[in-house]
C-alpha positions, -999 to 999 in steps of 0.1 A, spaced: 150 30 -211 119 50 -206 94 49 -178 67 34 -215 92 4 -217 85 -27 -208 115 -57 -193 101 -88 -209 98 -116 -186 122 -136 -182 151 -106 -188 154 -95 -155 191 -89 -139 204 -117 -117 188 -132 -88 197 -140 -57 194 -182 -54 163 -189 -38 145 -156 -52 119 -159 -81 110 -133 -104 69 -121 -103 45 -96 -102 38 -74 -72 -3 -79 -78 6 -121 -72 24 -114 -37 -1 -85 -20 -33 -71 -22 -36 -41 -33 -69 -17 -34 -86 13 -22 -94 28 9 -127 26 24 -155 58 33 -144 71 68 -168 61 100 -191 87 111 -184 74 145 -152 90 164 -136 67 181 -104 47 189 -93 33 157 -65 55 131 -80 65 99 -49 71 76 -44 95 49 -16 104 27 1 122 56 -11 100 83 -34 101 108 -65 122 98 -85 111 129 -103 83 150 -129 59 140 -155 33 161 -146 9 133 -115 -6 116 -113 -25 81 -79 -43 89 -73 -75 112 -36 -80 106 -7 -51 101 -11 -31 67 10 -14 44 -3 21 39 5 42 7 -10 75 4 -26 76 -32 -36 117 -38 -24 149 -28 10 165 -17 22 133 2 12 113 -23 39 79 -24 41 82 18 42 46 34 31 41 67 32 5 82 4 -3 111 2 -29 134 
C-alpha cells in the first residue's frame, strides 16, 4: 500500500476491547503556533529543535504536545508541562 491509499473505515486491524477506532483531529487539537512576544521573559518559546528563547507571555494553560512543523527537525516532539 502506498503512502495515496486510503484504509476505509471500518477495515482497520484488530482492536484491543475497550479501544475504538477514530480520527486523530476528534481526540486533539491541532493548529499553529502563535507570533513570538517582543517581550523577553520567563516563559519557553519552542521551535522545531526546542527552546528558541524566553517570552513575558504564554499561550498554553495545561501541558502541550509540541511538534516541530518546518526545517531540519521538522517531526521533533517535545512534551511541556
Amino acid at each position: 500500500m502506498n503512502s495515496s491509499e486510503k484504509i476505509p473505515k471500518g477495515n482497520a486491524l484488530s482492536l484491543p476491547k475497550g479501544w475504538v477506532e477514530t480520527t486523530l483531529g476528534e481526540v486533539v487539537n491541532i493548529y499553529s503556533g502563535k507570533t513570538r512576544p517582543k517581550t523577553q521573559g520567563r516563559y519557553p518559546i519552542y521551535g522545531g529543535n526546542g527552546i528558541l528563547n524566553y517570552g513575558d507571555k504564554y499561550n498554553q494553560n495545561n501541558g502541550t504536545i509540541v511538534i516541530g512543523r518546518v526545517g531540519a527537525y521538522c517531526g521533533n516532539v517535545f512534551f511541556e508541562r
